[in-house]
N, C-alpha and C positions, 0 to 999 in steps of 0.2 A: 345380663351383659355377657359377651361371648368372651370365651379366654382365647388369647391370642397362641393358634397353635405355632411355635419357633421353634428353630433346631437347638440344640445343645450347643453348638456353634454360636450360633447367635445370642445364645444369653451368656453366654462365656464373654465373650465381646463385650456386651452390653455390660457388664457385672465386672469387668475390667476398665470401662469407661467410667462408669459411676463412683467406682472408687478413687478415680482421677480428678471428680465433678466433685465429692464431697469434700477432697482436700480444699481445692480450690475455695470450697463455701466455707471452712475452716477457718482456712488463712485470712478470710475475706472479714470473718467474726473478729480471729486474732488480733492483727493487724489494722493500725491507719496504714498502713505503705499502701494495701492495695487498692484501697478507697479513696485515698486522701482527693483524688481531683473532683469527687462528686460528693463528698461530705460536706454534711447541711451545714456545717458552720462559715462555708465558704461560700455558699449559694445563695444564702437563707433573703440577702436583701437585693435579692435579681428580682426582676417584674417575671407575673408567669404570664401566658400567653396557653389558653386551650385553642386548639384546632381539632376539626370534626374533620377527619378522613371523609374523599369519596372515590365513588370505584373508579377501576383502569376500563379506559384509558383516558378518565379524565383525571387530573390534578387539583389537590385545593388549593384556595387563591394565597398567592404567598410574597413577598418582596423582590424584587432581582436584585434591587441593594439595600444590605441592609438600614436603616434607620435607629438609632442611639444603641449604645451596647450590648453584650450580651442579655437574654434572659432565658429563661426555662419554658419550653418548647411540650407542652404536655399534649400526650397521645391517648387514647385508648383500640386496642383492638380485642376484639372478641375469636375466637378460636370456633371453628364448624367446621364440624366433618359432615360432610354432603354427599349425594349421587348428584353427581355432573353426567351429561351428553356431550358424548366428544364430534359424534358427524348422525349425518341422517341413515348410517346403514347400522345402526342399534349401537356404537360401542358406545359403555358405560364405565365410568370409575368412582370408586367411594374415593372424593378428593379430601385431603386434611385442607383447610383453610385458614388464613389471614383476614376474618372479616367478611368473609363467604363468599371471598373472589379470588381467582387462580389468574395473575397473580394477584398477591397483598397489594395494599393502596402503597402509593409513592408519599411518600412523607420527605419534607421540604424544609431544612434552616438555613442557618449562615453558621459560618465556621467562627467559634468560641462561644455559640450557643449548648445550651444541654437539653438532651432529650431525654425528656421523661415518659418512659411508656408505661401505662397499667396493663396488662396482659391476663383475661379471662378467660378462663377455660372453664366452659358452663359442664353441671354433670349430666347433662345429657349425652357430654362425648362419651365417648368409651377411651381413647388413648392420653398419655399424659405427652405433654407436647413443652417447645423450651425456644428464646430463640436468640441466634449467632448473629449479629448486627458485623459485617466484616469493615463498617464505618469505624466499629468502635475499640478499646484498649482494654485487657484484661480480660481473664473469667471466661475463655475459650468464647467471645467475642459477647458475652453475657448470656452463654448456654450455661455456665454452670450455674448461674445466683438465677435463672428464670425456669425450674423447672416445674411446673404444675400439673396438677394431676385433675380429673374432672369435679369439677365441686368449689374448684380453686382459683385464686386472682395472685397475682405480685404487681413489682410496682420496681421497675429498675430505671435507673437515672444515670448518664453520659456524657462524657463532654465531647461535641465536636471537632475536634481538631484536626482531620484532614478535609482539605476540601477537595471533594470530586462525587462521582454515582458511585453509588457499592450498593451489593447485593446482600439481603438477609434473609434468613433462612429456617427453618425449624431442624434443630440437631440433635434428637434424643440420645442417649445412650445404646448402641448397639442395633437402631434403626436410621442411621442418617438418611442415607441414599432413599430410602423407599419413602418418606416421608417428603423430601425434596422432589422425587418425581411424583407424588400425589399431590402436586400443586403447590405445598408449603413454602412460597418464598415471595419475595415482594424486593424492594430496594429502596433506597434513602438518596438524596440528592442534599448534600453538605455546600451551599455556595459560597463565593469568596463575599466576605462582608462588603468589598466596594461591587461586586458583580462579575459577569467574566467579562474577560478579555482575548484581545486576538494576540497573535504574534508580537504584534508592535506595539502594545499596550494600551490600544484603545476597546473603548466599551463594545461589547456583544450582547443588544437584547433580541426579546421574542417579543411575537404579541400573542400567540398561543403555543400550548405544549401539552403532548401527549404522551402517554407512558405505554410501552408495549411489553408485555411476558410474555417470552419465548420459552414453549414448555414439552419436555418429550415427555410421553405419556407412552406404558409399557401392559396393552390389553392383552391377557391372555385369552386363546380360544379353546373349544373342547374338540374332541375327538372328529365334530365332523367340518372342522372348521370355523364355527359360528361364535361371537364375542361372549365369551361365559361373565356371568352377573352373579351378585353377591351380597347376601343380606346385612353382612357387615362388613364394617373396615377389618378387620381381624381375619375372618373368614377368606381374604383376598390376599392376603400377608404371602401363604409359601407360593403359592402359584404366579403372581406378581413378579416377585423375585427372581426365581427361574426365568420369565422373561428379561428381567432387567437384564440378569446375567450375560444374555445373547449380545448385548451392548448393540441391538438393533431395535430400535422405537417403533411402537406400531401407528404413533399418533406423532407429527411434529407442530405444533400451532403456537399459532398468539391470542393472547386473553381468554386461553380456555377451550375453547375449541373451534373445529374447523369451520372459517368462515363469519368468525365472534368479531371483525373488523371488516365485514363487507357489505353490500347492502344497505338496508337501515340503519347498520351500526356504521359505515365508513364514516374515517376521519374525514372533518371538515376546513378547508382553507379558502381564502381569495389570492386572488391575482394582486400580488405585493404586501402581503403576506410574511410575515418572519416565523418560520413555526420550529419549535424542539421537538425531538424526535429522542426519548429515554430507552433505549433498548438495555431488557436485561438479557442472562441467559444464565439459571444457578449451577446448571451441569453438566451443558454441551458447549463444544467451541459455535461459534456462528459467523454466517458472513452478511450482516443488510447489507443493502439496494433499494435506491428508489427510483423504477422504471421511468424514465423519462427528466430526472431531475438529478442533483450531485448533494454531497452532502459540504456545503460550502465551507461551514467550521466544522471539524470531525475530533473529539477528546474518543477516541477506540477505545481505549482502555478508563474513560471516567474521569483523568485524576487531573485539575484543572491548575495543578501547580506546574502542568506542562503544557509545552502552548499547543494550540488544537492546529490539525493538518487542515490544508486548503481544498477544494474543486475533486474530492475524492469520486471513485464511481461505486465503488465497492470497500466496507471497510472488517475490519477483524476484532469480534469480539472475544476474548476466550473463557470458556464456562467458569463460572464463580465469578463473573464481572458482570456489569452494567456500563455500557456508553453512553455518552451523549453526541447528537449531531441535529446541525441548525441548518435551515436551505428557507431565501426566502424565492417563494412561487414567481411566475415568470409566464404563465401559459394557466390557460385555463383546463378542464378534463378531465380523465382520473387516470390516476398513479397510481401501479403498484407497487407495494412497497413489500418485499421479500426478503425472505434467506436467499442467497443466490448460489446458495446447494439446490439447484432447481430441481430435482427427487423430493428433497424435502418440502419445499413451496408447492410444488404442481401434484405431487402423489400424496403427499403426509401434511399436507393444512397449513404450512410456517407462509402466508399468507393473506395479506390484507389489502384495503384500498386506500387513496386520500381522495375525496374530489373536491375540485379544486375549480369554482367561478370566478367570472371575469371575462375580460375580451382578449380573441385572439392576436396574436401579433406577427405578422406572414415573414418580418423581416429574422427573426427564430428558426420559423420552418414553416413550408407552404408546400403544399402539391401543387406542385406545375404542371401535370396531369395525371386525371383518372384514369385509374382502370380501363382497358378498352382493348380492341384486339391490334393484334401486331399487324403493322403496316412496311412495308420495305422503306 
């Protein structure tokens, strides 16, 4: 196993955090105060409920309202460190992983539910990895009580109580950043027990929904320009950084890499149609857009105790969030649907399609005439 060459710098940092993180796990022993709302003697005669994660940008099947009270919400994800392909002109990154997708699956309750995740980290990895639920209360979002090293599992348990999207994350001690842009984040969707609602307080459903991870990715090159590659994650560590540092992405995508939503993989809708649209973003600000359509309910910011904006064209996500936005189809064809940092979408991959069947409707939009040459 490669040892991770870091600065002095950096373990300092790191070795200042962790003494942060063990307190936290101290107090956590010490103390009911910090546990008290997921201590088993409060939980113990809830119904459990396992759900099998599946990858982005599909969702597992889940309630929009919820059905009799709370219960326990059990998760499992496994931790992989991979070589991903970002586009077809070689670049590669050793991505840390949520289940061996960039991003993590979307995990779905109702609010006064608890999530219970078991968190494996096989020792095949090489790095220890931890993660930041920003859903959740306590315990630097549950980085401090989740940190495993390769070989190892834990098992941390939450209670839901805001409803809206948030973003989670892998937050090691003195590596956050570079673990977050090597793919490490995923997000959780908290709904309100009766469903959402619109402005006026009536119900907003979907019939489909798909989760998108907006992800900048930071390739370093060598000397003569070309995508340098890396036998380990460790090995990729200072060089990596150094880019980060430029605060200029060499990769901007959704689900991993350039074009991971087009094609084969584009999203699928019909004409009348309700579809959710989860956009995260762990690190940069963003702008979606859906070429040709509006985002009819828009929660920009996730959080569903505020009421969602109408007929947007463009909306504002800002890094460390997840949104949600609902448009039902209207026209058949394909959509894209973008960063509308159009650099980012058109040169760096932020990227993707819907297509969308059904019949046209002229009374929308019609050409009244084709193409042809000019006549006086």
């Amino acid at each position: 196993m490669t040892t991770l060459n870091v600065s002095r710098r950096t373990m300092l940092a790191g070795a200042a955090v962790a003494g942060v993180l063990t307190q936290v796990r101290r107090a956590a022993a010490e103390t009911g105060e910090v546990l008290t709302p997921a201590a088993a003697t409060d939980v113990a005669g809830l119904p459990r409920v396992q759900v099998k994660l599946v990858d982005p940008p599909f969702v597992h099947a889940h309630e929009q309202v919820a059905t009799g009270g709370p219960k326990i919400v059990e998760f499992r994800m496994v931790i992989e460190e991979k070589k991903i392909t970002l586009d077809n002109d070689g670049a590669e990154v050793w991505a840390s992983t949520f289940n061996g997708t960039v991003p993590g699956p979307l995990m779905v309750v109702h609010e006064g539910d608890y999530v219970e995740l078991t968190l494996v980290n096989p020792p095949s990895n090489e790095l220890m990895h931890n993660i930041d639920f920003h859903s959740s209360t306590g315990a630097l979002g549950g980085g401090g009580l989740t940190q495993v090293n390769p070989g190892e599992q834990c098992v941390l348990r939450w209670k839901a109580t805001k409803p809206g999207v948030f973003v989670y994350h892998c937050a090691p001690p003195g590596m956050v950043a570079w673990h977050v842009v090597s793919g490490m984040n995923g997000a959780v969707m908290v709904l309100p027990r009766d469903g959402l609602k619109d402005r006026d307080g009536q119900p907003v459903k979907y019939d489909r929904v798909y989760y998108i991870g907006e992800q900048d990715f930071y390739v370093p090159k060598d000397e003569n320009g070309k995508w340098k590659t890396y036998d380990t994650p460790g090995e990729s560590y200072e060089d990596t950084v150094a880019v980060m540092k430029t605060l200029t992405p060499s990769h901007v995508v959704f689900n991993g890499a350039v074009g991971a939503l087009t094609g084969d993989n584009a999203l699928k809708a019909k004409v009348g149609e309700t579809v959710a649209f989860i956009h995260s973003q762990a690190n940069r600000d963003t702008r979606p857009h859906l070429i040709g359509g509006h985002g009819d309910y828009v929660w920009a910011t996730g959080k569903f105790t505020n009421p969602p904006e109408h007929g947007l064209e463009t909306w504002f996500i800002p890094g460390g969030t997840a949104g949600l936005m609902i448009y039902k189809f209207q026209q058949p064809g394909v959509y894209a649907y973008v960063n509308h940092n159009l650099i980012e979408a058109f040169e760096l991959g932020a990227a993707g399609h819907v297509v969308v069947e059904g019949d046209w409707d002229d009374d929308l939009m019609k050409q009244v005439m084709a193409p042809s040459p000019i006549s006086s």
